[in-house]
TIDRENVEX-298541 format. One record per residue: x, y, z negated of N, C-alpha, C, O, CB in turn; residue in three letters; residue number from 1. Coordinates in nm, 2 decimals. Glycine has a CB too. Example, Ala and Ser with C-alpha at 12.3 -4.5 7.8 and 13.67 -1.06 7.14 Angstrom:
// residues 2
n_c1:1.32 n_c2:-0.57 n_c3:-0.78 ca_c1:1.23 ca_c2:-0.45 ca_c3:-0.78 c_c1:1.32 c_c2:-0.33 c_c3:-0.78 o_c1:1.42 o_c2:-0.33 o_c3:-0.85 cb_c1:1.13 cb_c2:-0.45 cb_c3:-0.90 residu:Ala num:1
n_c1:1.28 n_c2:-0.22 n_c3:-0.71 ca_c1:1.37 ca_c2:-0.11 ca_c3:-0.71 c_c1:1.29 c_c2:0.00 c_c3:-0.79 o_c1:1.34 o_c2:0.11 o_c3:-0.80 cb_c1:1.41 cb_c2:-0.06 cb_c3:-0.57 residu:Ser num:2
***
This chain:
// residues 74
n_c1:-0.72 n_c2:4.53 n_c3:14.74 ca_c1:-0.70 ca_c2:4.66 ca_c3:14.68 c_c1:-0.59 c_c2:4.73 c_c3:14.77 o_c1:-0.52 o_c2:4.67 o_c3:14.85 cb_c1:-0.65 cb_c2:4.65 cb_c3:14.54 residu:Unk num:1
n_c1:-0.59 n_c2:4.88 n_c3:14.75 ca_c1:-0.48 ca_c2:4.93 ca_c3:14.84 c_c1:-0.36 c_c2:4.95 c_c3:14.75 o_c1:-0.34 o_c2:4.96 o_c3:14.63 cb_c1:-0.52 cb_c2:5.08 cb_c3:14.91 residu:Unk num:2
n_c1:-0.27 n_c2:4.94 n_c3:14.88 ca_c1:-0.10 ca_c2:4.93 ca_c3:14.74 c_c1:-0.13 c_c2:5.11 c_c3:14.68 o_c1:-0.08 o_c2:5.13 o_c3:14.57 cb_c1:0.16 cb_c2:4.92 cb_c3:14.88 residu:Unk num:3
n_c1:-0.20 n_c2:5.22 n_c3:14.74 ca_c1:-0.24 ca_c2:5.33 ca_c3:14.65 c_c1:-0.26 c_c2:5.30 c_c3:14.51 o_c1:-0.21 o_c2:5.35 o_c3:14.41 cb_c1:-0.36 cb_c2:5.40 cb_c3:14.69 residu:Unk num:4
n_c1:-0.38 n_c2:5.19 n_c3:14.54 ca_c1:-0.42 ca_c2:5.15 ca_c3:14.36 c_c1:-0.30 c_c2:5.14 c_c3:14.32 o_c1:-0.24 o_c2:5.23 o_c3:14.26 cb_c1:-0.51 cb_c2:5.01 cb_c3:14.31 residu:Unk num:5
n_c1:-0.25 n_c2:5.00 n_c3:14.35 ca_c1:-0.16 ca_c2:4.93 ca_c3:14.30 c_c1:-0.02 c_c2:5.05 c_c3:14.23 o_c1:0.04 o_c2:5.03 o_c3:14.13 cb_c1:-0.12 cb_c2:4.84 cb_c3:14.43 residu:Unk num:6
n_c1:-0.02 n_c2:5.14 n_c3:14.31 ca_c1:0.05 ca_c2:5.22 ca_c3:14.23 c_c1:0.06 c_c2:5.27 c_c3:14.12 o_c1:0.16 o_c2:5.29 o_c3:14.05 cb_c1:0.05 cb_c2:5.28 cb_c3:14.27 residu:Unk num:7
n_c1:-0.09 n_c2:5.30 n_c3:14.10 ca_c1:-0.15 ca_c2:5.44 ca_c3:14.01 c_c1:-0.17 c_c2:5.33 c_c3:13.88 o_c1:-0.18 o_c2:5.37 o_c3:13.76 cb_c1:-0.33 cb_c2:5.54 cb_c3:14.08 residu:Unk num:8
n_c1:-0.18 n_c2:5.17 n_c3:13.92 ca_c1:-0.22 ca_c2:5.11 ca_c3:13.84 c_c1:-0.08 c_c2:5.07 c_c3:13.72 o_c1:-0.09 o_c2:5.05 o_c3:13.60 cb_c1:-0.30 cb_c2:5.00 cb_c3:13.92 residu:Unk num:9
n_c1:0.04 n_c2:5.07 n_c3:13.82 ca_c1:0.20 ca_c2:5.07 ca_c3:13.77 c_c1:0.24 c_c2:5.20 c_c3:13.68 o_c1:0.32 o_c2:5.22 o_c3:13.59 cb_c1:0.32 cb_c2:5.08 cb_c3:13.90 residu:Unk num:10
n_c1:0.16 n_c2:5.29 n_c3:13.76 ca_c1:0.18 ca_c2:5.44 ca_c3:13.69 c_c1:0.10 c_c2:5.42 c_c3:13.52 o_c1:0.16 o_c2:5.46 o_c3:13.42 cb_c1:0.08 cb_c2:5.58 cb_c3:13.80 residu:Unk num:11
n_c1:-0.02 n_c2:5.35 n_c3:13.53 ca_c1:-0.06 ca_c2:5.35 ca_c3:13.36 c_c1:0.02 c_c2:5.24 c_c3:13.29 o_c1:0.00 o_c2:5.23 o_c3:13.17 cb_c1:-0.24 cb_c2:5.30 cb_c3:13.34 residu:Unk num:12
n_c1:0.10 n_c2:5.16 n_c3:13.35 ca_c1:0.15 ca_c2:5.07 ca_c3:13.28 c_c1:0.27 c_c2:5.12 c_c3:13.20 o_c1:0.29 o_c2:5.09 o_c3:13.08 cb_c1:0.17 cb_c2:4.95 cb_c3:13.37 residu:Unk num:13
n_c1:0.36 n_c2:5.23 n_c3:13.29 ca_c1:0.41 ca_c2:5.30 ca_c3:13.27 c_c1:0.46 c_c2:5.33 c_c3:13.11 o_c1:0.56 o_c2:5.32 o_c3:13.04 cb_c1:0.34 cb_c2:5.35 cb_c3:13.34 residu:Unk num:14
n_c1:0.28 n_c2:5.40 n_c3:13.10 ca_c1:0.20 ca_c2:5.43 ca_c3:12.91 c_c1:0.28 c_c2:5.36 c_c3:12.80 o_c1:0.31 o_c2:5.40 o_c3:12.69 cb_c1:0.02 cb_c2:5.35 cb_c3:12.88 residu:Unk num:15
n_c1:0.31 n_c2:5.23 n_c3:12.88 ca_c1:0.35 ca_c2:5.14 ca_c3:12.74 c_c1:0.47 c_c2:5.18 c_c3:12.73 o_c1:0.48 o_c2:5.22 o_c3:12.61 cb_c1:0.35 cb_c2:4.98 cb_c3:12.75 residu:Unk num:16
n_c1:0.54 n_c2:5.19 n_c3:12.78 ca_c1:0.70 ca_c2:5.26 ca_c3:12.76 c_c1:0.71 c_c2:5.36 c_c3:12.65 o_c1:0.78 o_c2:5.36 o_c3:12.55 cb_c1:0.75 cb_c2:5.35 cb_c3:12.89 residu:Unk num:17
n_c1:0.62 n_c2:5.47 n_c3:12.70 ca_c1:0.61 ca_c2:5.60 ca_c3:12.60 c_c1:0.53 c_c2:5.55 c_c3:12.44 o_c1:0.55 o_c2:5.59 o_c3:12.33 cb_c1:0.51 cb_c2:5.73 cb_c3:12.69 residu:Unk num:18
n_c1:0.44 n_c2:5.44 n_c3:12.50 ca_c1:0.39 ca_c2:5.40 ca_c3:12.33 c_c1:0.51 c_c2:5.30 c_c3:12.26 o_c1:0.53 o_c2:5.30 o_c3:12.14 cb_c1:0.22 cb_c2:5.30 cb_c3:12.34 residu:Unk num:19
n_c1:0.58 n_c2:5.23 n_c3:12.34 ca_c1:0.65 ca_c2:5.18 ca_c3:12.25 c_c1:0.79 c_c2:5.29 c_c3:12.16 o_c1:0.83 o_c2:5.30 o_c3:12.04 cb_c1:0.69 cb_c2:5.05 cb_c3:12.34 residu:Unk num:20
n_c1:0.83 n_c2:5.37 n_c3:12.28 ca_c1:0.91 ca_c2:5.44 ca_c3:12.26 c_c1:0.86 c_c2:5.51 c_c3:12.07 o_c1:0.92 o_c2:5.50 o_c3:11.97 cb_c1:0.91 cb_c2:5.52 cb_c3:12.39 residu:Unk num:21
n_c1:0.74 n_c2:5.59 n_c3:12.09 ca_c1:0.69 ca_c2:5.69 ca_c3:12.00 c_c1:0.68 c_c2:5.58 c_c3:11.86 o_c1:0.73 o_c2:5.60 o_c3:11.75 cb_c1:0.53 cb_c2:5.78 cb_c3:12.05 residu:Unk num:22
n_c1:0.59 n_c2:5.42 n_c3:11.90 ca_c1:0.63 ca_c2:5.34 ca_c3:11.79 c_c1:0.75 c_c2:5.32 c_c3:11.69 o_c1:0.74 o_c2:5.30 o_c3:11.57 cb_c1:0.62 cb_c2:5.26 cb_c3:11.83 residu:Unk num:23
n_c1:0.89 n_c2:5.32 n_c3:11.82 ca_c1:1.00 ca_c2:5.30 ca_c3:11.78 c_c1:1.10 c_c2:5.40 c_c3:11.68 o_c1:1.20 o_c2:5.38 o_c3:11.61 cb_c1:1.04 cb_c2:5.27 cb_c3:11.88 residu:Unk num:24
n_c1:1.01 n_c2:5.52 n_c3:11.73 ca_c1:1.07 ca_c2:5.64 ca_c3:11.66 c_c1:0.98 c_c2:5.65 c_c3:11.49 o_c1:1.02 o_c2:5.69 o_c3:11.38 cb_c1:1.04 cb_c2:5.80 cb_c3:11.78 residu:Unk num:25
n_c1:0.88 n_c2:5.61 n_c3:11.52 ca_c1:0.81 ca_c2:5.62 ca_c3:11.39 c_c1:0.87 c_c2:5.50 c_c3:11.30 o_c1:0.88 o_c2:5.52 o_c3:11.18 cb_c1:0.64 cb_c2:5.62 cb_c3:11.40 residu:Unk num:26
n_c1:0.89 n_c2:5.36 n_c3:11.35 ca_c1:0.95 ca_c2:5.29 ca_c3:11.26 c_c1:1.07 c_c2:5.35 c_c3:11.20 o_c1:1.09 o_c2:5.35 o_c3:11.07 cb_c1:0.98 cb_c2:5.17 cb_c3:11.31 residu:Unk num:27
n_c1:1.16 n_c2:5.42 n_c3:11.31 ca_c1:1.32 ca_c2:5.45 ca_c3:11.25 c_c1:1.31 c_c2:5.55 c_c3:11.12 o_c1:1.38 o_c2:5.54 o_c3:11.02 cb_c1:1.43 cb_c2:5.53 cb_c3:11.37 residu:Unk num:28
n_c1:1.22 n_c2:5.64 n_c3:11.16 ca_c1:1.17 ca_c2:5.73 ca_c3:11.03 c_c1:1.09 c_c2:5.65 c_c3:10.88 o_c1:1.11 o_c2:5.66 o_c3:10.76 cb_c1:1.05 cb_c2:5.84 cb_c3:11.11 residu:Unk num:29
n_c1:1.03 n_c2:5.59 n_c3:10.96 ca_c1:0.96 ca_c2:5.51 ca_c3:10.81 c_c1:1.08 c_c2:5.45 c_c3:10.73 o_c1:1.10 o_c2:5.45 o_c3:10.61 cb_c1:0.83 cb_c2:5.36 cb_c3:10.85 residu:Unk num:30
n_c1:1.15 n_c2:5.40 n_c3:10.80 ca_c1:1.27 ca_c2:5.29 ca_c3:10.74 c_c1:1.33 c_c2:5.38 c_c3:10.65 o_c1:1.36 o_c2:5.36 o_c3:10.54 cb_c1:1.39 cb_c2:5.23 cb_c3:10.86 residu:Unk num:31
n_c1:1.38 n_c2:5.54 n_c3:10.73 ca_c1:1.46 ca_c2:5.62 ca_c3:10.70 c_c1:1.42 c_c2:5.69 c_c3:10.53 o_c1:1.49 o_c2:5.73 o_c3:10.44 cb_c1:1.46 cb_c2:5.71 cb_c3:10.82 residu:Unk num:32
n_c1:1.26 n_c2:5.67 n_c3:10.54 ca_c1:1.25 ca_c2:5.74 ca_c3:10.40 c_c1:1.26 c_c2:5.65 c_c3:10.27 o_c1:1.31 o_c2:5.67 o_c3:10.16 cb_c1:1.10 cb_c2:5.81 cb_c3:10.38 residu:Unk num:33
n_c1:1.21 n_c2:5.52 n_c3:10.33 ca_c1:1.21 ca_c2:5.41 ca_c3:10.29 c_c1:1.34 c_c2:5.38 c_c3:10.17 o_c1:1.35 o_c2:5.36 o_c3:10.04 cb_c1:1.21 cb_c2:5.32 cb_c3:10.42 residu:Unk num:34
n_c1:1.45 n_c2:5.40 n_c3:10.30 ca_c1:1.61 ca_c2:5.41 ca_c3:10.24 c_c1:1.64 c_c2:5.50 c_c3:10.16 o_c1:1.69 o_c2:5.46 o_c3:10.06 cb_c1:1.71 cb_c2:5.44 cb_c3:10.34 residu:Unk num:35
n_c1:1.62 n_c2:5.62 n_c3:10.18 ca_c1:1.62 ca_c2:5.73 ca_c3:10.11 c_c1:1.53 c_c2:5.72 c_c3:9.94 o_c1:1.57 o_c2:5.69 o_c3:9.82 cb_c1:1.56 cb_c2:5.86 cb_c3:10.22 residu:Unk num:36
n_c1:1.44 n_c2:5.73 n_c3:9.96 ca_c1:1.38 ca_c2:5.73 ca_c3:9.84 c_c1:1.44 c_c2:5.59 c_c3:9.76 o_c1:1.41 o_c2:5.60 o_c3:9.64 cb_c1:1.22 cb_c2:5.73 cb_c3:9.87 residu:Unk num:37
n_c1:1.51 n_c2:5.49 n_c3:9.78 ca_c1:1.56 ca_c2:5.36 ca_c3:9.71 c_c1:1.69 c_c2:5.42 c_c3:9.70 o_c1:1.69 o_c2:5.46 o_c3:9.59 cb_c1:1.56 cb_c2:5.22 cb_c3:9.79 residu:Unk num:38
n_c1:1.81 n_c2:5.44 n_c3:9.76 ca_c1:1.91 ca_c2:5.52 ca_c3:9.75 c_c1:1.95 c_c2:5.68 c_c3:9.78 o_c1:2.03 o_c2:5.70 o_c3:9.87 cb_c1:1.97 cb_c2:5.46 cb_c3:9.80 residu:Unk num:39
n_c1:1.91 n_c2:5.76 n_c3:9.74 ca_c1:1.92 ca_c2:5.89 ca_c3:9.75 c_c1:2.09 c_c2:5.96 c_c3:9.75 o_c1:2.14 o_c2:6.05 o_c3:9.82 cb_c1:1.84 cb_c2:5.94 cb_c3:9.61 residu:Unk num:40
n_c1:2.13 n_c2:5.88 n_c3:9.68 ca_c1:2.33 ca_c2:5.95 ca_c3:9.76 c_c1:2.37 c_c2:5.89 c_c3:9.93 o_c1:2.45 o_c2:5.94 o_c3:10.01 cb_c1:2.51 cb_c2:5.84 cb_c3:9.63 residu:Unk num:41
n_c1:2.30 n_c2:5.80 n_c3:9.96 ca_c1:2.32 ca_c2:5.77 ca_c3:10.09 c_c1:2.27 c_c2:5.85 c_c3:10.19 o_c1:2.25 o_c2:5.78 o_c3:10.30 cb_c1:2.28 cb_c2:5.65 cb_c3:10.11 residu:Unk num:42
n_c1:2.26 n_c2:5.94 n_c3:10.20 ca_c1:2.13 ca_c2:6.01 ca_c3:10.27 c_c1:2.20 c_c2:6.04 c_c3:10.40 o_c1:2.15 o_c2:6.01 o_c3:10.51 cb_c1:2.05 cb_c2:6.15 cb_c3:10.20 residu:Unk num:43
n_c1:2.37 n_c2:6.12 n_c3:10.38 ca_c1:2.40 ca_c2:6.17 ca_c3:10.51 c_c1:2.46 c_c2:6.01 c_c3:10.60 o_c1:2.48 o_c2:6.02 o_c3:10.72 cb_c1:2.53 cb_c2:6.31 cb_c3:10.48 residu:Unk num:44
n_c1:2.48 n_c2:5.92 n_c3:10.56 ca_c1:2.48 ca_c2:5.84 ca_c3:10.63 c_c1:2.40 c_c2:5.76 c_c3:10.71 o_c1:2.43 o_c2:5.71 o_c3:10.82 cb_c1:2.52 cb_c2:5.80 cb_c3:10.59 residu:Unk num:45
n_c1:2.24 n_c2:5.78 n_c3:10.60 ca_c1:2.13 ca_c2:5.71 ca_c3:10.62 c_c1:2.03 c_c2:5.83 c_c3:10.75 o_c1:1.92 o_c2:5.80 o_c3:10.80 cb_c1:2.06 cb_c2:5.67 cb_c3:10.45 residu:Unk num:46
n_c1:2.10 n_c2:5.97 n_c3:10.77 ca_c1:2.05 ca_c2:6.04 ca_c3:10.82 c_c1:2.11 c_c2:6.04 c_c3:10.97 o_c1:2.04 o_c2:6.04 o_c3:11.07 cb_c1:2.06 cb_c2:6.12 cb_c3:10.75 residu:Unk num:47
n_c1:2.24 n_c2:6.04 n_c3:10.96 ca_c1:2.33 ca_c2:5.99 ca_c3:11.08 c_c1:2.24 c_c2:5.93 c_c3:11.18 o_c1:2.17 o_c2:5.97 o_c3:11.28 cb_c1:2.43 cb_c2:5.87 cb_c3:11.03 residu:Unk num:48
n_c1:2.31 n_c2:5.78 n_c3:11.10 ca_c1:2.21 ca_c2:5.61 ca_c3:11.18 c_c1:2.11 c_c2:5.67 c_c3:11.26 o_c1:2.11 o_c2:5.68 o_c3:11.38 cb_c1:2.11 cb_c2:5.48 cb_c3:11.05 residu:Unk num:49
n_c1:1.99 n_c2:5.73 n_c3:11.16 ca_c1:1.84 ca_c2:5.74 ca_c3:11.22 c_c1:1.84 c_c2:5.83 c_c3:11.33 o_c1:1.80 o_c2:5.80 o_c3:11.45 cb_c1:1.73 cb_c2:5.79 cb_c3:11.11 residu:Unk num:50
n_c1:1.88 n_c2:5.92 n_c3:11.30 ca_c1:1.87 ca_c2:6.08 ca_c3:11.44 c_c1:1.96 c_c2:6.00 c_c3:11.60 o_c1:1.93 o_c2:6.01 o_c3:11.72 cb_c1:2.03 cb_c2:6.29 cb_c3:11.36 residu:Unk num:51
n_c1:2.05 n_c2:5.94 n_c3:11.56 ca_c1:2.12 ca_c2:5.84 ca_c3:11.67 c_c1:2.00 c_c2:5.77 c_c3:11.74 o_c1:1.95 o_c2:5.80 o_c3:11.85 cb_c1:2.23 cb_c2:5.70 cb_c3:11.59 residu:Unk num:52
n_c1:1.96 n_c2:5.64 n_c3:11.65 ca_c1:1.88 ca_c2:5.62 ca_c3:11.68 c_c1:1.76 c_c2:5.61 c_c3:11.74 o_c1:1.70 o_c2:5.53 o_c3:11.82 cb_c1:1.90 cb_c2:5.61 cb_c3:11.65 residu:Unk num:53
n_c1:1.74 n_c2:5.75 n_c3:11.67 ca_c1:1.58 ca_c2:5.80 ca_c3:11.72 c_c1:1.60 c_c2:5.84 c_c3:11.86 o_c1:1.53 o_c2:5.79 o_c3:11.95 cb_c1:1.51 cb_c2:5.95 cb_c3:11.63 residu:Unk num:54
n_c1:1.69 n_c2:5.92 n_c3:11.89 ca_c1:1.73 ca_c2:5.95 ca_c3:11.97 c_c1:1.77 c_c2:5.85 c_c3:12.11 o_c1:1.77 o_c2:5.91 o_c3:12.22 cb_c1:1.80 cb_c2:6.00 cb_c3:11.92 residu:Unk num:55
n_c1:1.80 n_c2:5.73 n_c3:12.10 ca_c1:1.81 ca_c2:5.67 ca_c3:12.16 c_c1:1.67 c_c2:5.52 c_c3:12.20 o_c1:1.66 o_c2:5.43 o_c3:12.28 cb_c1:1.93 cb_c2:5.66 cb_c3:12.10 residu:Unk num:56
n_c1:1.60 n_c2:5.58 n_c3:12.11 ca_c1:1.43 ca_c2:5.50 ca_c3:12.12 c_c1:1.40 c_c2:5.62 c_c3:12.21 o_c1:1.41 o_c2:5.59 o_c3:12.33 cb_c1:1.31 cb_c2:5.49 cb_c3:11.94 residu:Unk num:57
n_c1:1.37 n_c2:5.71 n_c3:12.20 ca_c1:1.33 ca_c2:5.82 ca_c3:12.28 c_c1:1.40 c_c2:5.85 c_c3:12.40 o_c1:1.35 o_c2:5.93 o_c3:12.48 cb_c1:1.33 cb_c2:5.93 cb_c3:12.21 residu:Unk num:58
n_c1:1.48 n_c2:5.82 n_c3:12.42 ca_c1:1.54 ca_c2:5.81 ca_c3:12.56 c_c1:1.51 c_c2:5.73 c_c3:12.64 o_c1:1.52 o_c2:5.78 o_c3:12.75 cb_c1:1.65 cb_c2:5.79 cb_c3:12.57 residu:Unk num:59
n_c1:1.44 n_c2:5.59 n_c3:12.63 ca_c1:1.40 ca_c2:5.49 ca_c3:12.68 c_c1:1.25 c_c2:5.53 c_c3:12.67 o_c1:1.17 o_c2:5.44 o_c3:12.69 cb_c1:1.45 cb_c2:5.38 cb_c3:12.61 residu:Unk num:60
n_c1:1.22 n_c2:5.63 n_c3:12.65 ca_c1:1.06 ca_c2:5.65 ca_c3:12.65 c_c1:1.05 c_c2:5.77 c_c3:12.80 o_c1:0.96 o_c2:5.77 o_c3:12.89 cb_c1:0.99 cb_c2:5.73 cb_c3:12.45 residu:Unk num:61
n_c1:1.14 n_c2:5.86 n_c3:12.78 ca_c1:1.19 ca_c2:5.97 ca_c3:12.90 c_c1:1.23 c_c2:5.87 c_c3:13.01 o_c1:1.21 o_c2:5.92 o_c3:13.13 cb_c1:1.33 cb_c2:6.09 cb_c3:12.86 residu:Unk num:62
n_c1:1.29 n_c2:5.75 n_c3:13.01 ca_c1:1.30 ca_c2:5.72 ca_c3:13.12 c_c1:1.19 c_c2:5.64 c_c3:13.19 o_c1:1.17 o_c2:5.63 o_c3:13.31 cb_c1:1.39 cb_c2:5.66 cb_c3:13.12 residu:Unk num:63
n_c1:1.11 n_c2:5.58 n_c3:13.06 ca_c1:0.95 ca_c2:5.57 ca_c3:13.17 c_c1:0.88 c_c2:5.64 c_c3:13.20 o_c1:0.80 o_c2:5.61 o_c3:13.28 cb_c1:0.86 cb_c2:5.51 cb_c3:13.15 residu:Unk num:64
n_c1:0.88 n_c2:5.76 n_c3:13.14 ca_c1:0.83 ca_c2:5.89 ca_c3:13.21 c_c1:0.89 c_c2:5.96 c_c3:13.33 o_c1:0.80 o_c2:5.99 o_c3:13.41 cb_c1:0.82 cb_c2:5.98 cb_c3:13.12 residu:Unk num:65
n_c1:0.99 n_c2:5.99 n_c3:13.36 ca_c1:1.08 ca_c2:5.99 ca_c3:13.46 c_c1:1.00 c_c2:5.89 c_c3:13.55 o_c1:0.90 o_c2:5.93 o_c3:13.62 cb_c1:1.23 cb_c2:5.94 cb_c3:13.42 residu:Unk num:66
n_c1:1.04 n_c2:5.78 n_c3:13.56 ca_c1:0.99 ca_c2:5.65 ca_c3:13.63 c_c1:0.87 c_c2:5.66 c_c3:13.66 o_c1:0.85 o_c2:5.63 o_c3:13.78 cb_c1:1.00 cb_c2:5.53 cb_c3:13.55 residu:Unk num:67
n_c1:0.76 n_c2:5.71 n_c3:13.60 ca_c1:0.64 ca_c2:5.72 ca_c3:13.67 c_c1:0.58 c_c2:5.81 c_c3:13.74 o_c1:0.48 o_c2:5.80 o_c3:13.81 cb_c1:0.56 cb_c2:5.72 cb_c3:13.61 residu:Unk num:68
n_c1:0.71 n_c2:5.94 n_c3:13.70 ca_c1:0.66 ca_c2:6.08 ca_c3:13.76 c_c1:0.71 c_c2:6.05 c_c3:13.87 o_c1:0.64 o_c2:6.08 o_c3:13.97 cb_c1:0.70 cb_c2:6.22 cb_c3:13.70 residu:Unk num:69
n_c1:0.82 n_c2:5.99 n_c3:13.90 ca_c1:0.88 ca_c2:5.95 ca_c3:14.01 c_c1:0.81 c_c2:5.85 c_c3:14.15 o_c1:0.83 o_c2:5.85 o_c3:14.27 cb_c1:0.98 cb_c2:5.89 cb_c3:13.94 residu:Unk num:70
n_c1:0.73 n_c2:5.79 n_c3:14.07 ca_c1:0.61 ca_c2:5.68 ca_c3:14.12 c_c1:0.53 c_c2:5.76 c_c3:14.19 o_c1:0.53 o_c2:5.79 o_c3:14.31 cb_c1:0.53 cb_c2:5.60 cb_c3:14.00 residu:Unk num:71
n_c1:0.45 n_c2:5.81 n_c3:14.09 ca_c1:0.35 ca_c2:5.92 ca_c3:14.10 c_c1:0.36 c_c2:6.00 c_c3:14.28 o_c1:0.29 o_c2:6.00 o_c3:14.38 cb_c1:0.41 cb_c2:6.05 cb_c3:13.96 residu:Unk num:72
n_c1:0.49 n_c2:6.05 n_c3:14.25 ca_c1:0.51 ca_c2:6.14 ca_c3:14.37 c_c1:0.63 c_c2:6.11 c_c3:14.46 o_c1:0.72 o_c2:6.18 o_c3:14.50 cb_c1:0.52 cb_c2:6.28 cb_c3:14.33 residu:Unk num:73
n_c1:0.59 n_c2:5.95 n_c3:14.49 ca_c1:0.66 ca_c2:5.86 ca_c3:14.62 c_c1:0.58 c_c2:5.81 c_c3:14.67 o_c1:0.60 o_c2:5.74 o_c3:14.77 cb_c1:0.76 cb_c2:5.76 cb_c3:14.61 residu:Unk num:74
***
C-alpha cells in the first residue's frame, strides 16, 4: 500500500475521536437530567459540573479533528 493510503486510512480513524467525544457529551447530559429530575434544588451545581465537563469531552473531540485536518493537508 502507499503511505498516501496509509494516511487517509489514519485520517478515518481519526472518526473515532469525534464519535467518542459526541458519546461523551451525550452521556454527561443524560446523567445531567437524570440528576435533576431525582434532585431538583441541586440544579445550579448539577449544571455547573456538566457544561465543564461537556466542555471538556468536546475539546478532546476538536483536537482529533484538528489532528486530522492537519493530517489531511501534510
Amino acid at each position: 500500500m502507499d503511505p498516501i493510503s496509509f494516511k487517509y486510512i489514519a485520517i478515518a480513524f481519526m472518526a473515532f475521536g469525534m464519535a467518542g467525544a459526541a458519546l461523551g457529551v451525550a452521556s454527561i447530559f443524560n446523567a445531567l437530567m437524570n440528576s435533576i429530575a431525582r434532585n431538583p434544588s441541586a440544579i445550579e451545581d448539577l449544571q455547573k459540573a456538566a457544561l465543564i465537563g461537556a466542555g471538556l469531552a468536546e475539546a478532546m473531540g476538536l483536537f482529533s479533528f484538528i489532528l486530522a485536518i492537519l493530517l489531511m493537508f501534510t
